[in-house]
N, C-alpha and C positions, 0 to 999 in steps of 0.2 A: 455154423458157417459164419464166415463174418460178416461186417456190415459193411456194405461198397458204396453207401450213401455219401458223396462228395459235396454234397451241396451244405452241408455246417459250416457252419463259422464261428470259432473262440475266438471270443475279443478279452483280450485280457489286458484291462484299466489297473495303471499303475501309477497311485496317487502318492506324491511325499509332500511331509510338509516343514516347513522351517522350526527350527527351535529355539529360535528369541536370540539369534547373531546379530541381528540390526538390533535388538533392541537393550541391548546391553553398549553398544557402540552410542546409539542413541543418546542413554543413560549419562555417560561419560561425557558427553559434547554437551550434551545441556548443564549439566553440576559445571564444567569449565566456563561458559558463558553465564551462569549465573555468579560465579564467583570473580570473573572480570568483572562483571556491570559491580559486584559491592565495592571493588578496589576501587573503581574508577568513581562512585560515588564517596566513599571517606575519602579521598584526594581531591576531588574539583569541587564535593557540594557542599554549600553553604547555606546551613537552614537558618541565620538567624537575617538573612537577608540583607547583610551590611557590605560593603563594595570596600575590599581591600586596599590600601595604596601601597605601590610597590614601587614610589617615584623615589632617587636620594634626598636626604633634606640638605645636602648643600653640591653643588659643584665641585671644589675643593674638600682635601682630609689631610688633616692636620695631627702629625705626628711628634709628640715630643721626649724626648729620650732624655733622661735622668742618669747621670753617672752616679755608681755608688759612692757612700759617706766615705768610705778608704779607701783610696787606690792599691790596687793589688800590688805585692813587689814585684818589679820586674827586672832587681838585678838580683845578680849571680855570686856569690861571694866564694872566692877560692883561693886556699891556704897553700901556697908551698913552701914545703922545710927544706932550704940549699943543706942540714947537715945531713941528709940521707945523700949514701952516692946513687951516683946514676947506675942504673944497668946495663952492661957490660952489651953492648949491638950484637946478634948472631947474624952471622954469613949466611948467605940463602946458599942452598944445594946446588949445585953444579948441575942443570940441565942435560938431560941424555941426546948425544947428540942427533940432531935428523939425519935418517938417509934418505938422498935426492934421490926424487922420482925423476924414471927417463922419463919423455915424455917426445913422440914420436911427430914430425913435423907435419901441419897439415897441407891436407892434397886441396888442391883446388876443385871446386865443383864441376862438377860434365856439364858441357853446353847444351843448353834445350834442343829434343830435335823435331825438325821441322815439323809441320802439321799432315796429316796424310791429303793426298789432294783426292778428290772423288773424278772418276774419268768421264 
């Protein structure tokens, strides 16, 4: 026969548990903050304790510009022989001529119409 006893109770406990997602995430953020604070310590820190000046040492800068020992040439020397003849001008080609486009007259625009009126 069977058994008509209702009054059991299965409790059935279902435990998970994480496997180190934070802690790889974790991993990552701290190696990044430890390697900004080195950057930002070789850039700002100053271990022999001496105070920089980063003032100009004068108001004024004084530039002086030197021309070379030789000046470049800067002319042009050109030889022409008048006993060469000239060459002979070509006629430019004779342009195909256009055909006019009609071109149909404009209409005037349609007057706005009135606005609807509401009753």
């Amino acid at each position: 026969m069977a058994d008509n006893d209702t009054t059991k109770t299965y409790v059935r406990d279902t435990r998970t548990t994480e496997t180190g997602s934070g802690a790889s995430m974790a991993l990552i953020v701290g190696g990044l903050v430890v390697a900004v604070g080195f950057i930002l310590w070789l850039v700002f820190g100053n271990t022999d304790g001496a105070v920089v000046d980063n003032s100009p040492a004068a108001d004024t800068t004084n530039v002086t510009v030197e021309p070379a020992a030789e000046p470049a040439d800067t002319t042009t020397n050109v030889t022409i022989d008048a006993d060469e003849p000239a060459a002979e001008p070509v006629a430019p080609a004779d342009p195909a001529p256009a055909e006019p486009v009609e071109t149909a007259p404009a209409e005037p625009a349609p007057a706005p119409a009135a606005p609807a009126t509401n009753p």
